[in-house]
N, C-alpha and C positions, 0 to 999 in steps of 0.2 A: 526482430523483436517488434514488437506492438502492441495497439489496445485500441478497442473501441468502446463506446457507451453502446450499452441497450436499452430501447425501452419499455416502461413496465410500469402498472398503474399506479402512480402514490412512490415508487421506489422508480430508482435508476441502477442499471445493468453493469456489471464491468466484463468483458470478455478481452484476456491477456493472452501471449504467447511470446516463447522468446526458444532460445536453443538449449539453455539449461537451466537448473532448477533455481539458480542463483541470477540468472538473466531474468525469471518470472518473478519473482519475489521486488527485484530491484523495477522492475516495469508497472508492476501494480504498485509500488508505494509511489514511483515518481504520478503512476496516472490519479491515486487517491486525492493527493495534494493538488497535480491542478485541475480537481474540479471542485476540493475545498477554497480553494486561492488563487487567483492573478496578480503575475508580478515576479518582475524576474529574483532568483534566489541567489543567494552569494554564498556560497561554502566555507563561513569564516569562522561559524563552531564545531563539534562534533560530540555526538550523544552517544554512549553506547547504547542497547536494545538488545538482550537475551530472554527466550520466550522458548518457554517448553512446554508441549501439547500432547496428546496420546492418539494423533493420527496427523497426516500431510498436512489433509482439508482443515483441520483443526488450528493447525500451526500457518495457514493459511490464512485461515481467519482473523486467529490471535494478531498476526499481524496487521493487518488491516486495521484491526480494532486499537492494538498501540499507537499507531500513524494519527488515526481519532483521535485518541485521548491524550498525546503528546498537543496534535495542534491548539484540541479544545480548552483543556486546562492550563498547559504548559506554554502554549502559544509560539511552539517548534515548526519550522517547516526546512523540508532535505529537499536536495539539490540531487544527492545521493547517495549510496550507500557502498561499503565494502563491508563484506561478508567473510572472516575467519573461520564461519563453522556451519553450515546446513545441512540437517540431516529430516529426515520424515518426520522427526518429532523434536527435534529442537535446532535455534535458530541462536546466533549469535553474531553479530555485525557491530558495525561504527554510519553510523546516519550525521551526513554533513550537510550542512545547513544555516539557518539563522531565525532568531529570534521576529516573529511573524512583527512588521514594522507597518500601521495603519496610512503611513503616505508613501507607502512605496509597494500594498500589496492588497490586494482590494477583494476582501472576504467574496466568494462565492454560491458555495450550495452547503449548509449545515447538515451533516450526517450524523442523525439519531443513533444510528446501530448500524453493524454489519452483520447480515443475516445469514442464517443458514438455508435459505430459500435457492434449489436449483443451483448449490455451490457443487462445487469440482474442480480438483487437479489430477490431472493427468497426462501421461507422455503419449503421443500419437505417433509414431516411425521415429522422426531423429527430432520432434518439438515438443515443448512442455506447455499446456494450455487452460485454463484456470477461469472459473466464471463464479461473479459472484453476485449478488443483491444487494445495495443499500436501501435503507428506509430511510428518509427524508423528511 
């Protein structure tokens, strides 16, 4: 499993891979987070997140985009996730974590949107591997 950034003009790249589809899902939310945040995370709550979409890429995104919108508004950050249920078009997990704490987690990069620019997931021989765009 892994991730790296890409770069790209005005947006930052995410390229993930892992061995299953629940390995990529879990690797892009932990990579979302630290490049919204630094700072180590303690797994002392737990959120649930079910998210139903009408393709992978979609439900891919969606996620992405709850990760956003939990840290933005709610001010959530996971450590990690278990995952009860993923299917191509709907997700359902437990996100552990804790409530984003200003001396102990040192805001990073603000992510406007998660785009549908150059996204994809797909399985390549026996890995699952997933690119996405943020706008900044």
């Amino acid at each position: 499993m892994g991730y790296e950034f890409l770069d790209h003009t005005a947006d930052i790249g995410l390229k993930v891979w892992a061995d299953s589809i629940e390995g990529l899902f879990q690797e892009a939310g932990k990579s979302i987070t630290s490049l919204m945040v630094n700072g180590k995370i303690d797994p002392t709550t737990s959120c649930p997140i079910q998210l139903q979409a009408d393709s992978l890429e979609d439900l891919f995104h969606d996620w992405l985009a709850e990760l956003n919108y939990l840290f933005l508004v709610k001010h959530r950050i996971f450590e990690s996730f278990v995952f009860q249920n993923l299917t191509e078009k709907s997700l359902q997990c437990v996100g552990y974590g804790e409530f984003c704490d200003p001396k102990r987690h040192r805001a990073q990069t603000e992510i406007k949107a998660i785009t549908y620019h150059q996204l994809y997931v797909q399985k390549q021989s026996n890995q699952w591997i997933a690119q996405v765009f943020f706008d900044l």
